[in-house]
C-alpha positions in Angstrom: 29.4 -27.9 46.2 27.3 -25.0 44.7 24.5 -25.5 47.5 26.8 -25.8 50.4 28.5 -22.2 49.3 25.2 -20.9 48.6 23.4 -21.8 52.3 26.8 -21.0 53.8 27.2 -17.2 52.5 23.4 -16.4 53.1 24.5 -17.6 56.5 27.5 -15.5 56.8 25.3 -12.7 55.6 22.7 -12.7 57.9 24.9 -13.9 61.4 25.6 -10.8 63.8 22.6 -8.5 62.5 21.5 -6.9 65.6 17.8 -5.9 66.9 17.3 -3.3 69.3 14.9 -0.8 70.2 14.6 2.0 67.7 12.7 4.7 66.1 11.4 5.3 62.5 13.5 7.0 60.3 12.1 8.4 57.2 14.3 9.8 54.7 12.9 13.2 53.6 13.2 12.6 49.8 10.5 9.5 49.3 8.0 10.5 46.3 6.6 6.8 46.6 6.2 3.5 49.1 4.7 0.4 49.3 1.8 -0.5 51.6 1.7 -3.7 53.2 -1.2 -4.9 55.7 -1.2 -7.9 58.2 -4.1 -9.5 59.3 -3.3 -12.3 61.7 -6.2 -14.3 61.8 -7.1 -17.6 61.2 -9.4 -19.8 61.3 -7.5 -22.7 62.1 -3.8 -21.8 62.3 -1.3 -24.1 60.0 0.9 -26.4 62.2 3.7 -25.3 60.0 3.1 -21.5 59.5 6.0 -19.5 60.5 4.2 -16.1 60.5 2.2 -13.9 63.1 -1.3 -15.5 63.7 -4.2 -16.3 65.7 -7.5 -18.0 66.2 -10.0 -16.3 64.3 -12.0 -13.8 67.1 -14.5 -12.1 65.2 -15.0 -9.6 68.3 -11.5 -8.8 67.3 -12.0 -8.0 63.9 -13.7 -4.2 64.4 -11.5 -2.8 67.3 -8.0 -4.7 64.3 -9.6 -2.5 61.5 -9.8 1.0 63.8 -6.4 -0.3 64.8 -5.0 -0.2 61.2 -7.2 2.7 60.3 -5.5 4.5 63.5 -1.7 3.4 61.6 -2.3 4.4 58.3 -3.3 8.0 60.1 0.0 8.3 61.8 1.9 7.4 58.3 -0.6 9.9 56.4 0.7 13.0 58.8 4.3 11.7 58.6 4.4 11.2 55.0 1.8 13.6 53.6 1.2 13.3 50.0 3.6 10.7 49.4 2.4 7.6 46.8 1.7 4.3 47.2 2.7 2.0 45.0 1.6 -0.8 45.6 -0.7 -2.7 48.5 -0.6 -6.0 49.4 -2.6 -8.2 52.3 -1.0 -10.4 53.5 -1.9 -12.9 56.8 -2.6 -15.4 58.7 -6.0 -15.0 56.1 -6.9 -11.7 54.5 -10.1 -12.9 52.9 -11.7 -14.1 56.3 -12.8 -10.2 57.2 -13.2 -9.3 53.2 -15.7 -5.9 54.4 -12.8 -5.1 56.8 -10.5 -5.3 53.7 -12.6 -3.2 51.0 -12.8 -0.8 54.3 -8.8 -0.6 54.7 -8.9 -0.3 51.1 -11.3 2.9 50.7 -9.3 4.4 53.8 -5.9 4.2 52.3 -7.3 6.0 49.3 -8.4 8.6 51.2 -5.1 8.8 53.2 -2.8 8.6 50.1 -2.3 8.3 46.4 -2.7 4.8 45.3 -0.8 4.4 41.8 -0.3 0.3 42.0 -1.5 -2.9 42.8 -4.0 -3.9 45.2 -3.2 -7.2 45.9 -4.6 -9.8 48.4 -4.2 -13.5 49.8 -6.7 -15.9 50.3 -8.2 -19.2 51.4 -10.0 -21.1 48.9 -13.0 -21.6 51.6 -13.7 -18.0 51.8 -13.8 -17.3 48.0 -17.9 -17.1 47.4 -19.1 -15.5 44.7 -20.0 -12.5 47.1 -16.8 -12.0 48.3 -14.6 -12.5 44.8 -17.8 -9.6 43.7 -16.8 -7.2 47.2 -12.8 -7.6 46.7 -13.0 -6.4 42.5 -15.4 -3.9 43.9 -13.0 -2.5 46.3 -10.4 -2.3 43.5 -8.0 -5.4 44.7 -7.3 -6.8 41.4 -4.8 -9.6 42.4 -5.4 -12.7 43.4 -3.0 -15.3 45.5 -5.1 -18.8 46.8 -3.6 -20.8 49.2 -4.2 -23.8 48.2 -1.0 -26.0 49.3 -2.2 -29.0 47.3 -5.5 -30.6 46.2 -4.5 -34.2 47.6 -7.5 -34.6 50.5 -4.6 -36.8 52.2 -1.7 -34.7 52.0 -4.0 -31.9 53.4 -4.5 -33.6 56.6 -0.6 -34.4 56.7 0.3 -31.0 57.0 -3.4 -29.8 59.2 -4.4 -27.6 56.4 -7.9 -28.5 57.2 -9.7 -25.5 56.2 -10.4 -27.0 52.7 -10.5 -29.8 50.4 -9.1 -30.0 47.0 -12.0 -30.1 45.3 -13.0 -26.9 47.2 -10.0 -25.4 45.9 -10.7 -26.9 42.2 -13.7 -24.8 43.2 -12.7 -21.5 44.4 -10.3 -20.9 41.6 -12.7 -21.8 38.5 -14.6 -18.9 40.5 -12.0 -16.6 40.9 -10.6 -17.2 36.9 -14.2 -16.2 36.0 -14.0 -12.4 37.5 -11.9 -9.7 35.9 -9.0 -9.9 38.3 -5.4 -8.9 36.7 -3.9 -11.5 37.8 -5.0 -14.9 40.2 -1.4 -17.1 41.8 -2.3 -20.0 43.3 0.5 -21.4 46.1 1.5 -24.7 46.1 3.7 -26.7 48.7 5.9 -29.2 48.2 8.8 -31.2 50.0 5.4 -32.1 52.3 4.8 -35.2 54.4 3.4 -38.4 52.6 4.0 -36.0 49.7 5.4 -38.1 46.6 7.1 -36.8 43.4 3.4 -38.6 41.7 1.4 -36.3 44.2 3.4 -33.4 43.3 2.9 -34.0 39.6 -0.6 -34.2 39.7 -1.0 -30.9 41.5 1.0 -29.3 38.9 -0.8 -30.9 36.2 -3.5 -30.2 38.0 -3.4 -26.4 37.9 -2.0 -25.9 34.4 -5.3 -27.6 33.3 -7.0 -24.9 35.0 -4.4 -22.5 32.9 -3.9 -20.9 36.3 -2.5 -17.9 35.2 0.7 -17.7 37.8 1.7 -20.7 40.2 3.8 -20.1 42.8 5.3 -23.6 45.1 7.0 -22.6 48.1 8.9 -26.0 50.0 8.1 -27.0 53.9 10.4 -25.0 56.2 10.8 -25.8 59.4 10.5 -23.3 62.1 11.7 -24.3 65.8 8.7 -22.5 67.2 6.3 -24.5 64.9 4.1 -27.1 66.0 5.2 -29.3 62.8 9.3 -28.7 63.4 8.6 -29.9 67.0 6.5 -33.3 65.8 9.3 -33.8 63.0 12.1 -33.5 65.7 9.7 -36.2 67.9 9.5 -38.4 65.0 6.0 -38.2 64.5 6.1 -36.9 61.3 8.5 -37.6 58.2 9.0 -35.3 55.2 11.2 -36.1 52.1 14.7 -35.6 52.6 17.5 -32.9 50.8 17.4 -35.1 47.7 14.2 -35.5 47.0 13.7 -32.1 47.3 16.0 -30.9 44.7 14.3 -34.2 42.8 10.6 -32.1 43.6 12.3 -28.7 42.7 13.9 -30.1 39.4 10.4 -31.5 38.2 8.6 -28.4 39.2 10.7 -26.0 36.9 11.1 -28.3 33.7 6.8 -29.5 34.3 6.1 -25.6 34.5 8.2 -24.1 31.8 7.6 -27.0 29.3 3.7 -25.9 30.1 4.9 -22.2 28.9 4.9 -20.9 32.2 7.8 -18.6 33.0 10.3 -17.9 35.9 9.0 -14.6 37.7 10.9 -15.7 40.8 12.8 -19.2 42.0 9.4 -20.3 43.7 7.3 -18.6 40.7 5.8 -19.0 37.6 3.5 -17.0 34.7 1.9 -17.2 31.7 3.1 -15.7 29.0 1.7 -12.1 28.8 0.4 -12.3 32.3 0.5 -9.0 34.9 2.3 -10.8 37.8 1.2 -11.1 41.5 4.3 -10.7 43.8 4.3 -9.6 47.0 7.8 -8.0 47.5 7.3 -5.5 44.6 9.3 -2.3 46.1 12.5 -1.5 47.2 11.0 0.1 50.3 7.3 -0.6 52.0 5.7 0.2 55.4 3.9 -2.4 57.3 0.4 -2.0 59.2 -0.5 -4.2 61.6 0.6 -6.3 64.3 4.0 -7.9 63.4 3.6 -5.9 60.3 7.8 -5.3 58.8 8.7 -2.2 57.2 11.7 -1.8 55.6 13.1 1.8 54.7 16.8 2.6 52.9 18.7 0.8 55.4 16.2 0.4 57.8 14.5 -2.7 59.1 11.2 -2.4 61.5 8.7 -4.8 63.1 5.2 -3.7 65.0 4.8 -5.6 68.2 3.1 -9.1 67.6 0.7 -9.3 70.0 -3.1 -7.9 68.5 -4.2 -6.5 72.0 -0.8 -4.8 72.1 -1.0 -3.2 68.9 -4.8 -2.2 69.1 -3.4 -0.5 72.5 -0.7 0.7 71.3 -2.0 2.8 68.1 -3.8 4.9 70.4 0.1 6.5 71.6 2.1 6.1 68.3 3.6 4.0 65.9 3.8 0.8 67.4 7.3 -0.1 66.4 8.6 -3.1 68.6 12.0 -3.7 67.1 14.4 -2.4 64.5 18.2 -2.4 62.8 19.8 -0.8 60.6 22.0 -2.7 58.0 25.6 -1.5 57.3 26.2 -0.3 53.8 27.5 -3.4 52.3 24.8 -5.3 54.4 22.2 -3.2 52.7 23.9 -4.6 49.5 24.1 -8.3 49.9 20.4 -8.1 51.2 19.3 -5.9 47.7 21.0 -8.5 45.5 19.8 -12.0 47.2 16.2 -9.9 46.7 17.0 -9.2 43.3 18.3 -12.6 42.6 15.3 -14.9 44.0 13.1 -12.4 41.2 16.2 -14.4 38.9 17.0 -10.7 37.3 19.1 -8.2 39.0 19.1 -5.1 37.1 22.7 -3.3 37.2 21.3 0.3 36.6 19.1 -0.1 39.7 21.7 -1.3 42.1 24.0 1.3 40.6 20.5 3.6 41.2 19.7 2.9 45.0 23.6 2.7 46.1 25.7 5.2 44.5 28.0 2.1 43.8 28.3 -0.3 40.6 27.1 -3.6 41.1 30.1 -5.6 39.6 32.7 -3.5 41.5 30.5 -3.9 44.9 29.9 -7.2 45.1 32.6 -8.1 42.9 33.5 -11.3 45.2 30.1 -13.1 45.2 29.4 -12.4 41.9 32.7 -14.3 40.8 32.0 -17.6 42.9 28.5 -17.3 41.7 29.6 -17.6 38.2 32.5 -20.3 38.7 29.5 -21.6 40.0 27.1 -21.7 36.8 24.8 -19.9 39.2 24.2 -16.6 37.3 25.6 -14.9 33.5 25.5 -11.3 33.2 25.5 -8.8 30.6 26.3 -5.0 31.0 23.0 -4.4 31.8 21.5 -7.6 33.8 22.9 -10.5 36.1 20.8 -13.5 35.3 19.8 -16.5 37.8 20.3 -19.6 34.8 18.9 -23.0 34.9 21.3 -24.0 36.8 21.2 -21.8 39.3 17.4 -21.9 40.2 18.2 -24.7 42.9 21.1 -23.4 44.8 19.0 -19.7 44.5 16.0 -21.2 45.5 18.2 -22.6 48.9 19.8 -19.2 49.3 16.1 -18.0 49.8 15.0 -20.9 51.8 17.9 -20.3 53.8 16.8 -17.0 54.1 13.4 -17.0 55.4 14.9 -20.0 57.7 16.8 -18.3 59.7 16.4 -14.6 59.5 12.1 -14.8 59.7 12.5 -17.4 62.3 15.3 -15.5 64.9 12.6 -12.2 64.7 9.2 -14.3 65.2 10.5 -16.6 67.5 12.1 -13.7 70.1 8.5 -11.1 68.6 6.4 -14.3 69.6 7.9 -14.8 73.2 8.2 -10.9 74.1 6.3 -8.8 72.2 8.3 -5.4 73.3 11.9 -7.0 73.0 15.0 -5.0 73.8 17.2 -6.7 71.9 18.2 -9.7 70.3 20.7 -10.9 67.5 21.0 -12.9 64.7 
């Protein structure tokens, strides 16, 4: 009953947002922002990735980084001296241009003040001892490997076929050797031919290794996607809802009887480890073609398209889309952030909305605790064990349907006028 609530309000939430042609609002009293940086390549696209991304062209890769390196320019005279507190790369695959990256990294620094993270994601096949040397050089000291699962077989399934699992084993033996802060490695599960025995022995797997965060995302299906359209077709089968919450269950008792703990409902760390996250700040700007930025109450994507956005840098902010969330939308977005991290801190609700959190939300907050789904103290609402699953669906739910509705109309149009959700 808990779940069907759950999916139902994100739903409610999220139906009737509208996207429409807009400009960028900045507010005039920001002191700090995160950075975040797209780079949509790959060298063979996943079948069941739902974000921008292309064929690797490495004649692209140059005229991409002057792009970027053109954005960051427009933000610097915009924003002036203004912080950042954090950057994060994030793809299609990051680590496939790494001198492009140490480049974007030495220009932002020279555009800004960088006071946070520099954070990164990665394919295991790109992570040679050179490279792991040129991204701590460059001062990214966060680590996140995609590795999906070491099973050779399972691989295949889901036409991850950029690596093996020993290549993985490989990469992140390499990567725990260098001085980075902190090194995530992403697992999948809820994956076809995928068993709750495979899913074991990945997670068994990687706390061997004393990976020091592991994050497991499930399989989402995205209409656009070459793997929602063969599962639709028949061609491919992937566990139902029930073995699902069976894979979830074992993936939260395996990890935290391991001494790993809950950083987010997909998320886990060591005791004592600095953790690698990539929504870190109440408000970022994106670089980068289908880049998001998200600002007070403000939501904006760059076109999609790479040869739109290279073009378009040269005239201005390349700003596809936008919409603005009402007041209490702002709200109910905040809080589902807050509560997939499985803390919610009172103060900074209170903090970013002029509003207490208990009188603003005071509906949700009381089916979520006839629920079991959260406790709260004066200070805190907590995500408890019980909770994790349904959260974890109010997430999945999430990406599922608001990602999807923006990528599927950015992917088809890449100037849209305006869509809804």
């Amino acid at each position: 009953m808990s779940e069907s609530i759950v999916k139902y309000m994100t739903k409610k939430q999220l139906k009737g947002i509208k996207f429409s042609k807009m400009k960028l609002k900045l507010p005039n009293d920001v002191e700090s922002i995160g950075l975040y940086v797209h780079i949509p390549f790959c060298k063979i696209p996943c079948p069941y990735c739902p974000y921008n991304r292309y064929p690797w062209q490495p004649n692209k890769a140059e005229p991409y980084i002057n792009a970027v390196k053109k954005e960051i320019n427009l933000y610097k005279e915009m924003l002036g001296g203004i912080t950042v507190n954090s950057l994060y790369f994030g793809g299609g695959t990051p680590t496939l241009m790494p001198e492009g990256l140490a480049e974007i990294v030495e220009h932002v620094k020279e555009s800004f003040t960088v006071k946070g993270d520099i954070c990164t994601e990665a394919n295991p096949d790109d992570l040679s001892e050179n490279t792991l040397d040129l991204l701590l050089g460059s001062g990214i000291k966060k680590l996140s490997i995609g590795v999906q699962s070491f099973d050779d077989d399972i691989l295949r399934a889901i036409g991850r076929m950029s690596h093996g699992g020993k290549t993985a084993i490989d990469a992140i033996k390499a990567a725990l050797a260098k001085d980075f802060d902190c090194v995530n490695i992403d697992l999948m599960f809820s994956l076809p031919t995928q068993t709750l025995s495979d899913l074991r022995n990945d997670l068994e797997i990687s706390i061997k290794m004393e990976v020091p965060q592991i994050t497991t995302y499930p399989l989402m299906l995205f209409p656009y996607t070459k793997m929602y359209r063969d599962v639709k077709r028949g061609r491919i089968k992937i566990p139902g809802d029930k073995m699902e919450k069976a894979m979830y269950g074992m993936i939260v008792d395996l990890l935290i009887n391991a001494g790993y703990e809950p950083c987010s409902v997909w998320s886990f760390t060591k005791q004592g480890v600095e953790k690698y996250g990539s929504v870190e700040r109440e408000e970022y700007i994106g670089i980068g073609a289908g880049a998001a930025s998200r600002i007070c109450q403000f939501t904006y994507w760059n076109t999609f398209l790479v040869d739109d956005y290279i073009k378009a840098v040269d005239k201005g902010l390349p700003i596809a889309i936008g919409s603005e969330l009402s007041k209490k939308g702002s709200m109910a977005q905040w809080f589902m952030m807050r509560l997939y991290e499985t803390k919610v801190n009172k103060y900074g609700f209170s903090k970013q909305f002029g509003v207490e959190l208990d009188e603003a939300l005071k509906w949700p907050l009381r089916m979520f605790r006839l629920f079991g789904i959260i406790k709260s103290d004066k200070n805190s609402v907590q995500v408890t064990e019980r909770g994790m699953y349904p959260v974890h669906l109010m997430t999945k739910t999430f990406l599922s349907t608001y990602i999807s509705r923006i990528s599927e109309e950015c992917m088809k149009n890449p100037w849209p006028t305006s869509f809804e959700i």
